[in-house]
KEKE-3310 file (N, C-alpha, C; in steps of 0.2 Angstrom, whole numbers, plus 5000, padded with zeros to 4 digits):
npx = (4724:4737:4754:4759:4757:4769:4779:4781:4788:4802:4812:4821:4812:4810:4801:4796:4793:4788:4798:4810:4810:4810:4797:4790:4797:4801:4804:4814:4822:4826:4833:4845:4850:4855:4847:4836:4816:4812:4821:4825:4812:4807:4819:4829:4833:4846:4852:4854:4860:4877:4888:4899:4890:4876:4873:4870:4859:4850:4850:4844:4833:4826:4825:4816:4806:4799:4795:4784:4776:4763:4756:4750:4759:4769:4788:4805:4820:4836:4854:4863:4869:4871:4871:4876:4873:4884:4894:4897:4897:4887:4882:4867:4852:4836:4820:4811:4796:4781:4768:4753:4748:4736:4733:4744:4759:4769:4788:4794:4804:4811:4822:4838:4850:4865:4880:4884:4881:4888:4900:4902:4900:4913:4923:4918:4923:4938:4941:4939:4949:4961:4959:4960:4973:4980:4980:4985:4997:5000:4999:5010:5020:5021:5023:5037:5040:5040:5048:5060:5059:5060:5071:5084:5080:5077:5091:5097:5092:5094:5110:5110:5105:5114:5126:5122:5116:5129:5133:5143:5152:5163:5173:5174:5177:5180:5172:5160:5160:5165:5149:5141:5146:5141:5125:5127:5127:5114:5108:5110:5105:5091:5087:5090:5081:5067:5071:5068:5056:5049:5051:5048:5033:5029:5031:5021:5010:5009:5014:5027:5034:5039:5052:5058:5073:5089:5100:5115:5120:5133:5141:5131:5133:5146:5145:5138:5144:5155:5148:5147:5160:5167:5160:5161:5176:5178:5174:5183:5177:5177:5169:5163:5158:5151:5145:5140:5141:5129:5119:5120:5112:5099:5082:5075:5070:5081:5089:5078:5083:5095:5094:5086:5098:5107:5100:5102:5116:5118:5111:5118:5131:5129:5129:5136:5150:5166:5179:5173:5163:5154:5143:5139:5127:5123:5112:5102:5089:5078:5067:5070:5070:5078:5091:5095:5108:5111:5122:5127:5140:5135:5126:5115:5097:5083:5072:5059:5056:5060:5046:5045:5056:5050:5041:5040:5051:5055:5064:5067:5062:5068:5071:5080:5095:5106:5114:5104:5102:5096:5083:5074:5066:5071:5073:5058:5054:5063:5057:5044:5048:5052:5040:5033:5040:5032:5040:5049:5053:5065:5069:5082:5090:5102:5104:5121:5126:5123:5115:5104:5097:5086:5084:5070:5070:5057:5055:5052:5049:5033)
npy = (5026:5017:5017:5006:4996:4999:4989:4980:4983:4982:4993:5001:5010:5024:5033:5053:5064:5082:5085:5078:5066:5047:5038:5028:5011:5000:4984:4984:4992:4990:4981:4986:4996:4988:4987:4985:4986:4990:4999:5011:5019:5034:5039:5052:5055:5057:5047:5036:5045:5049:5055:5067:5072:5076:5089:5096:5087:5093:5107:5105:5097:5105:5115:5107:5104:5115:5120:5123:5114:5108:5096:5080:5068:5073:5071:5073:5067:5062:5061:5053:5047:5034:5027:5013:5003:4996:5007:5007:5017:5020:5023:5029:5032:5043:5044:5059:5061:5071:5071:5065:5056:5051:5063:5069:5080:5070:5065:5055:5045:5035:5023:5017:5006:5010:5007:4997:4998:5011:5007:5000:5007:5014:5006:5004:5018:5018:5008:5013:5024:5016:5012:5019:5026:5012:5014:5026:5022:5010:5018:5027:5015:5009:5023:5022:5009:5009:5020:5015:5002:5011:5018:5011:5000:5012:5014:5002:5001:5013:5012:5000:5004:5012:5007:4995:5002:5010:5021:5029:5027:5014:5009:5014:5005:5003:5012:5006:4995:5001:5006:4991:4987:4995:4992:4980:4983:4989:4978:4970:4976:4980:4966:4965:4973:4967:4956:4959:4962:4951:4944:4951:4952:4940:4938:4948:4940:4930:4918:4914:4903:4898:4890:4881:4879:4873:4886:4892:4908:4915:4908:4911:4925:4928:4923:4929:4941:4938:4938:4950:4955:4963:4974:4979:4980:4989:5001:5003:4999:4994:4977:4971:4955:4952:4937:4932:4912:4912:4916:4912:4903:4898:4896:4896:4902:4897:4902:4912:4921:4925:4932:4943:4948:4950:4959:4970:4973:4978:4988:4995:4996:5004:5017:5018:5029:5031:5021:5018:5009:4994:4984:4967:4959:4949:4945:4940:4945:4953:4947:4932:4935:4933:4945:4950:4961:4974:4988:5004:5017:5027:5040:5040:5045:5054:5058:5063:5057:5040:5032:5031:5023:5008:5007:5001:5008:5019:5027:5036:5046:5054:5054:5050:5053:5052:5051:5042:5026:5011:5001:5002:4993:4984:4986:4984:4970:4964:4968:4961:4948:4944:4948:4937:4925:4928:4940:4956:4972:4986:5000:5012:5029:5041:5056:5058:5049:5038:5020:5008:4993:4983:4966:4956:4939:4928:4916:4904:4898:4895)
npz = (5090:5094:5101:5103:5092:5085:5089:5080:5070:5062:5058:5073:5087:5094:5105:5112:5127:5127:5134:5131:5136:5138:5132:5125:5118:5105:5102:5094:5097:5109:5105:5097:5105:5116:5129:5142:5141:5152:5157:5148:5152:5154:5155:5150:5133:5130:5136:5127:5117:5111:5122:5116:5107:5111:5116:5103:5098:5107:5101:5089:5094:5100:5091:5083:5088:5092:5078:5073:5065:5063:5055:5057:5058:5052:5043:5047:5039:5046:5048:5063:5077:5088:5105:5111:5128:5131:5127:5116:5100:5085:5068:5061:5052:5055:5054:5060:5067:5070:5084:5090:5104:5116:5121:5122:5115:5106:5102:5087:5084:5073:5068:5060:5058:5051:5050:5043:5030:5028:5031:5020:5007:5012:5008:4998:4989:4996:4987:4974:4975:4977:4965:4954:4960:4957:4943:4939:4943:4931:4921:4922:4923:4910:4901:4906:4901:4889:4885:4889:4880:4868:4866:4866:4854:4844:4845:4838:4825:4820:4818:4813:4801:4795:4794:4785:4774:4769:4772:4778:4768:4761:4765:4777:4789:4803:4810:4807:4815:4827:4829:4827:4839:4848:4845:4848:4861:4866:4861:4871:4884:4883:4880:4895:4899:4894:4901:4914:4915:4912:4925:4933:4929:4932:4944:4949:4944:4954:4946:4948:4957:4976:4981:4994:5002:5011:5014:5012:5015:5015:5007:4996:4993:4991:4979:4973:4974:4965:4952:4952:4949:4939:4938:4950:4951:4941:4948:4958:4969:4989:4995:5004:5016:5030:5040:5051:5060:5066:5060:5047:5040:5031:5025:5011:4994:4985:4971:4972:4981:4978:4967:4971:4981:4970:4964:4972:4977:4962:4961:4973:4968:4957:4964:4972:4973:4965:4972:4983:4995:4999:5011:5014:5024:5037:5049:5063:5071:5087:5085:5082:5068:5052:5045:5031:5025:5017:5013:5007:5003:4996:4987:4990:4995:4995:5010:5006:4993:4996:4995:4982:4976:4975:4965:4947:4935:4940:4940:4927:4934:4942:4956:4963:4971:4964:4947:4939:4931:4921:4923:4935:4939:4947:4963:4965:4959:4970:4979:4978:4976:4990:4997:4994:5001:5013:5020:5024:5017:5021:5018:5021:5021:5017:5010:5003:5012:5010:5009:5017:5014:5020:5019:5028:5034:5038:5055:5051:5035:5028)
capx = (4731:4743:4762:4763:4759:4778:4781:4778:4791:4810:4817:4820:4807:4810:4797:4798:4787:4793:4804:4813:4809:4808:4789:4791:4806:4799:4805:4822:4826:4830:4840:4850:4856:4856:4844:4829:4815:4812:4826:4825:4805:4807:4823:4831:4836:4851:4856:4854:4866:4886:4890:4898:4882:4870:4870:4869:4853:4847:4847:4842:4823:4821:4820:4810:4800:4797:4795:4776:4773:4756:4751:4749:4766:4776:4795:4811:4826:4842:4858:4863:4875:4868:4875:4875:4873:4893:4895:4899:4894:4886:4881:4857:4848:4832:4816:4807:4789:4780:4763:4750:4745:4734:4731:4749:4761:4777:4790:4794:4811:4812:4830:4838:4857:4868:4885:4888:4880:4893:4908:4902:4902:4918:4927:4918:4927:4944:4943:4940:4952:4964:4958:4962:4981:4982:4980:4989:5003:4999:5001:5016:5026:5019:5027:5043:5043:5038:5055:5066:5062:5062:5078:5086:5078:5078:5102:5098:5087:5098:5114:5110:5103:5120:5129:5120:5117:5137:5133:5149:5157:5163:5179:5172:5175:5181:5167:5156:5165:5160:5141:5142:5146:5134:5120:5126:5126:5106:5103:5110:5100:5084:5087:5089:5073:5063:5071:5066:5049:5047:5052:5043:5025:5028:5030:5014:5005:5009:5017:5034:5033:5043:5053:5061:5079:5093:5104:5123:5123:5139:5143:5131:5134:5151:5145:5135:5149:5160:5146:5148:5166:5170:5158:5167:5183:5179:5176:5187:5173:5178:5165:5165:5152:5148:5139:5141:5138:5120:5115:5123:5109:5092:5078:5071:5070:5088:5085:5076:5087:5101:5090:5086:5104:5112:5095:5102:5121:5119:5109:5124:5136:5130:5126:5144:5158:5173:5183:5167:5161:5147:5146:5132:5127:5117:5109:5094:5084:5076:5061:5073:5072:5085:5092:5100:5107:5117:5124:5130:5141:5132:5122:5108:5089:5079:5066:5052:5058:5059:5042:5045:5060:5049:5038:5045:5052:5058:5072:5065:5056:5073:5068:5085:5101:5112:5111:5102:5104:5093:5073:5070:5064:5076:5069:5051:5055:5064:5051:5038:5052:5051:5032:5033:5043:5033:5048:5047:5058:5065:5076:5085:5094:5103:5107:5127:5129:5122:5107:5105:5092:5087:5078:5070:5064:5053:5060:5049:5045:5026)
capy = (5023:5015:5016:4995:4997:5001:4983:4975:4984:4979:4997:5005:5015:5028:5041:5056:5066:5089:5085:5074:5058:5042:5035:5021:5011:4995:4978:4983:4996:4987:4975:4991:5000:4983:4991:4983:4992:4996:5002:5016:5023:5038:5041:5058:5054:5059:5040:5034:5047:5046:5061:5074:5074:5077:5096:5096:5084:5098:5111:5101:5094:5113:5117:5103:5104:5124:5124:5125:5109:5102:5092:5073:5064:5077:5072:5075:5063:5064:5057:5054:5044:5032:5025:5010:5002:4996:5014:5008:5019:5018:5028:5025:5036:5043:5048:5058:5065:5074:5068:5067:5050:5053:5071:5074:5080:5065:5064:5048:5043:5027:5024:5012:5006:5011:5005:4991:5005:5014:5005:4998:5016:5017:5000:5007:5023:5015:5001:5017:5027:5010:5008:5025:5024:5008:5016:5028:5019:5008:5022:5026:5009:5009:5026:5018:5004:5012:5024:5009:5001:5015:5020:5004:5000:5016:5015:4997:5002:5017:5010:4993:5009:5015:5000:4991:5009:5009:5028:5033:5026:5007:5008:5015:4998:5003:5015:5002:4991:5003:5004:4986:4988:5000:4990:4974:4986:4991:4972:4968:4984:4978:4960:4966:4975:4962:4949:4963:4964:4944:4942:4956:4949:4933:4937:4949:4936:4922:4913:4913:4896:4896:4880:4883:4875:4879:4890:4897:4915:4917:4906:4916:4932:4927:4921:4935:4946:4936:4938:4957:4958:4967:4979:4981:4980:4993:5007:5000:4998:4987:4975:4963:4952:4951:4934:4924:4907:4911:4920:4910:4898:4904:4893:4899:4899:4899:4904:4922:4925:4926:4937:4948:4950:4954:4967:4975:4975:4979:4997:4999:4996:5009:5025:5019:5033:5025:5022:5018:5003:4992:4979:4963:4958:4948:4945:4938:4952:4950:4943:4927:4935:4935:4952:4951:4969:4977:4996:5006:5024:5029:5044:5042:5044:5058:5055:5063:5050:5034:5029:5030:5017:5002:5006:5001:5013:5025:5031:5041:5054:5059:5050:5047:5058:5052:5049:5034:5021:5006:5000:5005:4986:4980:4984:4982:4964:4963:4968:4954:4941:4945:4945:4927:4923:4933:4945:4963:4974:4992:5006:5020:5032:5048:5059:5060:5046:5028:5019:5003:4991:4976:4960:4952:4936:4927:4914:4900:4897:4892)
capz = (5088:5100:5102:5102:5085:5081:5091:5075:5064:5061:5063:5079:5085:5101:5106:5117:5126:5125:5137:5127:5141:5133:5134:5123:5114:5104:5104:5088:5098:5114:5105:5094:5111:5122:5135:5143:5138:5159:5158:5147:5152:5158:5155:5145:5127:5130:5139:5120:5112:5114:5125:5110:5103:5116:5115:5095:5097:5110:5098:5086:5096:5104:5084:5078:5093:5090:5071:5072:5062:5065:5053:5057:5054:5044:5047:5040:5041:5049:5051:5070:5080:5092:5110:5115:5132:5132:5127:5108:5095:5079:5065:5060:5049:5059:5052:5065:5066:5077:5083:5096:5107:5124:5123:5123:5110:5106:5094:5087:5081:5068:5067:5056:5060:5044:5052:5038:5024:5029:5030:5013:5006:5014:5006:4987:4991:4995:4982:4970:4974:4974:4956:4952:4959:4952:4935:4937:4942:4925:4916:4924:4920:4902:4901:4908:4897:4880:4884:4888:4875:4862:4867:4862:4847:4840:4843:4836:4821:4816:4819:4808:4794:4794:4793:4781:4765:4771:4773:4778:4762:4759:4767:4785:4795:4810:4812:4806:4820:4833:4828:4829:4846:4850:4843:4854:4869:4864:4863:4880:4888:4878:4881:4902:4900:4895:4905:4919:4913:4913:4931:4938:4929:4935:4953:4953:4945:4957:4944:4953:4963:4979:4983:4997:5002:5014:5009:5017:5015:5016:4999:4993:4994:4989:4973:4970:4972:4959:4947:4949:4948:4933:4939:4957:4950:4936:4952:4963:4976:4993:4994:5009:5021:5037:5042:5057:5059:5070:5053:5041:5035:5030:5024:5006:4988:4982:4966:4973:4987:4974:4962:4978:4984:4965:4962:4978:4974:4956:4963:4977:4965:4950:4966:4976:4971:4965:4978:4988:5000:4998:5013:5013:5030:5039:5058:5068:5077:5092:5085:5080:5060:5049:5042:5025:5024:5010:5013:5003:5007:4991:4984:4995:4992:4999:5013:5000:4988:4996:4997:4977:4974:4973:4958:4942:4931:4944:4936:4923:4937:4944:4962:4967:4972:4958:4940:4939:4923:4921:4921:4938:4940:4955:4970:4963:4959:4976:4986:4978:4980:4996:5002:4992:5006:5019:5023:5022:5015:5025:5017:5025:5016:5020:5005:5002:5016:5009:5007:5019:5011:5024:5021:5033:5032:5044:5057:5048:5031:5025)
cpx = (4735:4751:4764:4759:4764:4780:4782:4786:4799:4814:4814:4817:4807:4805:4798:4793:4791:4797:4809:4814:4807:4802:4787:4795:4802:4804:4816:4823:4828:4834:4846:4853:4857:4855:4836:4824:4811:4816:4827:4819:4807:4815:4824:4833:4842:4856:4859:4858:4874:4885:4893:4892:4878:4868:4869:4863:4848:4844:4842:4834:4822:4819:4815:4804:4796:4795:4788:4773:4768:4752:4751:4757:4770:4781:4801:4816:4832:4849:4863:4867:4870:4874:4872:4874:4879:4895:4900:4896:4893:4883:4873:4859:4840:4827:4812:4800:4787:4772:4757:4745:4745:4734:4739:4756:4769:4780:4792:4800:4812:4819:4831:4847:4862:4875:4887:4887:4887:4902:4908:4905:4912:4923:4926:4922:4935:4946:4942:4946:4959:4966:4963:4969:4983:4985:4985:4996:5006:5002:5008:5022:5023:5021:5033:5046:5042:5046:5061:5066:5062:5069:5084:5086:5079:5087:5100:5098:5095:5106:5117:5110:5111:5126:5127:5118:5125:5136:5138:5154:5160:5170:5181:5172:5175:5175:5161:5154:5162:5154:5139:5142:5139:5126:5121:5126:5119:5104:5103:5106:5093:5082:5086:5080:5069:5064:5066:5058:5045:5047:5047:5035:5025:5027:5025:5010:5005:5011:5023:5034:5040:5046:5061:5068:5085:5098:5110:5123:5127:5143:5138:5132:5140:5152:5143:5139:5155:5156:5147:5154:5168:5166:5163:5174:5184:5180:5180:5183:5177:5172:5166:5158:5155:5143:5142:5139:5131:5117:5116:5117:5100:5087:5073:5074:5077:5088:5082:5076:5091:5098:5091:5094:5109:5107:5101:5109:5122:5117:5115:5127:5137:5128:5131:5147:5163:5177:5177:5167:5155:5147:5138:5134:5121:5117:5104:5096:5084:5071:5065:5072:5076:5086:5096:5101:5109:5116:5130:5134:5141:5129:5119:5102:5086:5072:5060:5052:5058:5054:5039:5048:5057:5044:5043:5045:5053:5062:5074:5062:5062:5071:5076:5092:5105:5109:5105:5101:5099:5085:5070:5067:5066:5073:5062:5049:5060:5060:5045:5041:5051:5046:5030:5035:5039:5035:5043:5056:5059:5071:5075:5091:5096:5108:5115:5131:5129:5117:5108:5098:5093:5081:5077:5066:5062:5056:5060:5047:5039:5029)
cpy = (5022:5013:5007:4992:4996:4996:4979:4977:4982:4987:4997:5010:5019:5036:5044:5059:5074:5089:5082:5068:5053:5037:5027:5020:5003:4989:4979:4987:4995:4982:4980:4992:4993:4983:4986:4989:4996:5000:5009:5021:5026:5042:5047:5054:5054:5049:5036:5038:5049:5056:5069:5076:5077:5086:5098:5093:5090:5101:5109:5100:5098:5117:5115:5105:5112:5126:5124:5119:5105:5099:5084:5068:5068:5075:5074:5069:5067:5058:5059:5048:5041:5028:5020:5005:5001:5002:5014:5013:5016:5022:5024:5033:5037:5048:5050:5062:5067:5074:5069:5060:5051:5056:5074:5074:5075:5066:5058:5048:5034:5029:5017:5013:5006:5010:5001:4996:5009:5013:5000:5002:5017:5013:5004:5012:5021:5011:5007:5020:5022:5008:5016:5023:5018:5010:5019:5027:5014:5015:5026:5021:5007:5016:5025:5014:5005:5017:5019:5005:5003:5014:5016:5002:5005:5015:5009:4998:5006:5017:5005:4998:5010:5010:4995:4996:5010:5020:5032:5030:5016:5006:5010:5009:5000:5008:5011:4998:4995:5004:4999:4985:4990:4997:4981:4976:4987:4986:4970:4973:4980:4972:4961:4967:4970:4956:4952:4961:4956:4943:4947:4953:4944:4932:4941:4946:4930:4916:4910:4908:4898:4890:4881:4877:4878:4881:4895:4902:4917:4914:4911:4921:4933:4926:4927:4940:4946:4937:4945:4958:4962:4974:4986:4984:4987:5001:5006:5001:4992:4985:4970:4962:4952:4947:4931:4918:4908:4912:4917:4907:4899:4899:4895:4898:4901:4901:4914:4925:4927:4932:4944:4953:4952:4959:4973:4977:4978:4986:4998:4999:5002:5016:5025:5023:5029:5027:5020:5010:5000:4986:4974:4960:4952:4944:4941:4944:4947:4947:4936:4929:4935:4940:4952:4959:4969:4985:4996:5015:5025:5038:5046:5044:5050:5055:5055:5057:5043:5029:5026:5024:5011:5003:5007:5007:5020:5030:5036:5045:5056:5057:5051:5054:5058:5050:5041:5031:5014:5007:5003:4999:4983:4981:4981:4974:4963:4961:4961:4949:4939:4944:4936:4924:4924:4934:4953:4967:4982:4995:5012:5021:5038:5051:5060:5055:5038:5026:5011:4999:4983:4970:4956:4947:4932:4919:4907:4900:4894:4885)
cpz = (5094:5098:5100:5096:5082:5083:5086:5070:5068:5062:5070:5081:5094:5101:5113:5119:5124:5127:5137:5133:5137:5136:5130:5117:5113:5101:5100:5093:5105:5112:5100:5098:5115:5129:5136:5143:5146:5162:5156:5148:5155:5159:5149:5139:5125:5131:5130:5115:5117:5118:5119:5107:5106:5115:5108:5094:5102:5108:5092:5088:5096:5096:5081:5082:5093:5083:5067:5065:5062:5060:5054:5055:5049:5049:5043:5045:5043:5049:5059:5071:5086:5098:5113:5121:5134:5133:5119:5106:5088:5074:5063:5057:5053:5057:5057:5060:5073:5078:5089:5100:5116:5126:5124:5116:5112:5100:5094:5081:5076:5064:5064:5058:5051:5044:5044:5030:5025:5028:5023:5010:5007:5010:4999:4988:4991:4988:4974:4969:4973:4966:4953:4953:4956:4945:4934:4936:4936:4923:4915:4920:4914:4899:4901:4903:4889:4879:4884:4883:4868:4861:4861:4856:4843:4836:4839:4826:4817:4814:4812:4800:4792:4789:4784:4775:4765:4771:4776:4776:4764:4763:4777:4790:4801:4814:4814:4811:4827:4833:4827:4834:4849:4850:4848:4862:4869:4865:4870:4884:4886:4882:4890:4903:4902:4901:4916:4921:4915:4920:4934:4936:4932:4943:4956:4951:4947:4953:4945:4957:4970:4984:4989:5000:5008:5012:5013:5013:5012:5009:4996:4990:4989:4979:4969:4967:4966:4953:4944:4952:4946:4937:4947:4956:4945:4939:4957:4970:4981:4993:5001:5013:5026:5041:5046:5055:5062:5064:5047:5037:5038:5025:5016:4999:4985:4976:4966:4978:4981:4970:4966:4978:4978:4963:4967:4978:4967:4957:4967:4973:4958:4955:4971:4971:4968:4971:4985:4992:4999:5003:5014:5022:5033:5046:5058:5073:5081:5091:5081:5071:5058:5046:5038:5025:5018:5011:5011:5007:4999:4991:4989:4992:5000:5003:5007:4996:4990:4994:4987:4974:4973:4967:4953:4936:4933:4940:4932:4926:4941:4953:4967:4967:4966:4952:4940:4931:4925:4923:4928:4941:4949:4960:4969:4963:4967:4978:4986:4979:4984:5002:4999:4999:5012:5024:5021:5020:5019:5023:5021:5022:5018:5015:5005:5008:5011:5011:5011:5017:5015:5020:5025:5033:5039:5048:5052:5042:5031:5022)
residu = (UNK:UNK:UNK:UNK:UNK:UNK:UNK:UNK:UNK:UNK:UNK:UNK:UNK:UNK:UNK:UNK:UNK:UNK:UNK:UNK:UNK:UNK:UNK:UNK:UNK:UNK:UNK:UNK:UNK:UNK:UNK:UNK:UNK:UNK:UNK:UNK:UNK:UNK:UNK:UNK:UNK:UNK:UNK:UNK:UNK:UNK:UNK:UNK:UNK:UNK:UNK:UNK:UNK:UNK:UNK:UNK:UNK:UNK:UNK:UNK:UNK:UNK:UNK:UNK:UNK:UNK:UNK:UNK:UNK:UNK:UNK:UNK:UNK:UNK:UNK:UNK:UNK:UNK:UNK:UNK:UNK:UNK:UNK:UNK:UNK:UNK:UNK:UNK:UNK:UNK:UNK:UNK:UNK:UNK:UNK:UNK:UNK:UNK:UNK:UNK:UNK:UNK:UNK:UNK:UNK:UNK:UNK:UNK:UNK:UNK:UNK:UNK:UNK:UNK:UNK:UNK:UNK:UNK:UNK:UNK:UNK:UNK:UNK:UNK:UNK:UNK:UNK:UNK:UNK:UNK:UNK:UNK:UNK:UNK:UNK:UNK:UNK:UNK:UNK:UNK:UNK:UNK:UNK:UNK:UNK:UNK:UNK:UNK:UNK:UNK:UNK:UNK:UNK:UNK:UNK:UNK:UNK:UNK:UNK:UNK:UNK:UNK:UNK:UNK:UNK:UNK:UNK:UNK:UNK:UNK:UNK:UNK:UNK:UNK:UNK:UNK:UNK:UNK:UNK:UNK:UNK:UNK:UNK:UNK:UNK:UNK:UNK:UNK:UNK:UNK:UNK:UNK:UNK:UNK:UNK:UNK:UNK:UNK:UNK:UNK:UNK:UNK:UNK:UNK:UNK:UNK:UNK:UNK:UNK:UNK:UNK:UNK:UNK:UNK:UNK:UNK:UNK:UNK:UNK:UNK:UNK:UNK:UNK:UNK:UNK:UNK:UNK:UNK:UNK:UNK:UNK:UNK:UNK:UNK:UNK:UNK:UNK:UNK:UNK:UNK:UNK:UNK:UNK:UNK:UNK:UNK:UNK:UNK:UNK:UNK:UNK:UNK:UNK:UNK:UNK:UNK:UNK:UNK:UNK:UNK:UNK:UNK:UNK:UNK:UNK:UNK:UNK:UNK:UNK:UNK:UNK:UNK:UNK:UNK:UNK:UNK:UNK:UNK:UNK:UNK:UNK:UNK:UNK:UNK:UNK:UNK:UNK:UNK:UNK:UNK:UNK:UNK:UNK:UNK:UNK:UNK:UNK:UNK:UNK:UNK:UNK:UNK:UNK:UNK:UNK:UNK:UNK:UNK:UNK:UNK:UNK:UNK:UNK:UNK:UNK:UNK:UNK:UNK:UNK:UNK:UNK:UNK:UNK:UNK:UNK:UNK:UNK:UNK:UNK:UNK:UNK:UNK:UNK:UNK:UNK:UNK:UNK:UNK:UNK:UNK:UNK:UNK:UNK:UNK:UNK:UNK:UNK:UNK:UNK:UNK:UNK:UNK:UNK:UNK:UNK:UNK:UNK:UNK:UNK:UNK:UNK:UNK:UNK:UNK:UNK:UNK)
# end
């Protein structure tokens, strides 16, 4: 039997003699490592693995090599690291055996390259464990959302019961009057929810079209803050901008900047103090971006915690420094606004200082 027999096959086939010298290396395995194949006769087996390994494959031969194996081709597999000629590595699967051609005893290595095996393996593995948080994080914002909209319902439900058996007698108006109230604050809350819930689906399932326009900032901003007056006015928050004219005008969907920049004042404005500051901002970085800020000398958000504020329905796991009130939505819906755009979003937050939330969008839209 002769060695240029293995010339024919598709794996890598490298044999040695006891000295671990390489005597012959057939056609795959000079195009594996990228060796001519008089390049490797005669050399140690060592040239073909990466340097960390070399003395692991040492003990490794001097055992096979000793373990009194003689019959005809017994082998056992291995997995082993292969080197190169650049001095890449690669991960192969390498069945040896142990043999005997022209009086003298070889081992012979059939090595198979497992790199793409591998990082398949490695992609199923991610794209599980993906699926897995995924779910979890479902089960999470279905949790969220089955509390938000109990809550609500339930004030409405038993509110209207009251109301309508007249249960605290027939002449109870003013009572009646304020559980009437009560039951149009539960719709509006409700009514948010949902409106929440619609905007968020839309924008993870790309149904959110962006139609981009140019847009002055600084009316903006302005507008924004007049929508949240009452609320401003209620804690006596200062509120003021800060935009140049280099920053003034920003190229994007007018529409879900505005959404963005009242998500992002509506959170400053329920974890500001009364008496607090909330001021909106905006720059070009160095990379010619634009930076919508908005900082707050709020509550503030622990580092542990940040990483949590953009999943929805935070606010039921106690995340944040202060009481928090509402779906938990806002930033979440931000953030997808925002990669619409491809912008990114960056919070910084220092407990008992204030929480600064930038948008940055890119110089050029799509």
């Amino acid at each position: 039997m002769s060695l240029a027999l293995f010339d024919t096959l598709e794996e890598a086939v490298v044999a040695v003699n006891d000295q671990a010298e390489i005597i012959f290396v057939n056609s795959s395995a000079t195009r594996l490592f990228g060796y001519k194949r008089s390049e490797l006769l005669g050399q140690s087996l060592d040239v073909l693995l990466p340097e960390h390994h070399r003395s692991k494959h040492a003990d490794y031969f001097a055992g096979f090599r000793e373990s009194g194996v003689a019959a005809r081709m017994k082998s056992e597999r291995a997995a082993v690291r292969g080197r190169r000629t650049d001095g890449s590595e690669f991960d192969a699967e390498a069945s040896i055996c142990r043999s005997e051609f022209g009086g003298q005893q070889v081992f012979i290595a059939v090595l198979r390259d497992v790199t793409r095996r591998k990082a398949h393996e490695h992609e199923l593995i991610e794209a599980r464990k993906a699926a897995e948080e995924a779910n979890r994080h479902k089960s999470m914002f279905l949790a969220g959302v089955s509390h938000e909209l109990r809550t609500p319902l339930n004030a409405i439900i038993g509110f209207a019961e009251i109301i309508r058996d007249e249960a605290l007698g027939p002449e109870a108006v003013r009572k009646y009057r304020e559980y009437a109230g009560d039951i149009a604050s539960s719709g509006v809350h409700l009514a948010a929810v949902i409106n929440d819930l619609i905007d968020l689906s839309r924008a993870e399932s790309g149904m959110q079209a962006v139609d981009p326009d140019l847009i002055d900032l600084r009316d903006l901003a302005e507008q924004c803050i007049r929508s949240l007056r009452p609320l401003i006015e209620e804690k006596a928050i200062r509120c003021s901008t800060h935009i140049p004219e280099t920053a003034r005008s920003l190229r994007a969907d007018r529409k879900a900047v505005r959404q963005m920049l009242i998500n992002l004042l509506s959170n400053a404005i329920r974890h500001t103090p009364a008496g607090g500051s909330i001021d909106i901002v905006a720059a070009l970085d160095s990379d010619e971006e634009l930076v919508l800020r908005v900082r707050d000398n709020g509550a503030g958000i622990p580092d542990t915690k940040l990483p949590w504020v953009t999943i929805p329905f935070n606010s039921d796991r106690n995340y944040v420094a202060s009481q928090r009130v509402g779906t938990g939505l806002g930033l979440a819906i931000t953030k997808r606004l925002l990669e619409l755009h491809d912008g990114r979003m960056t919070i910084r937050s220092t407990v008992g200082a204030g929480t600064t939330v930038d948008l940055i969008f890119p110089r050029r839209m799509k």
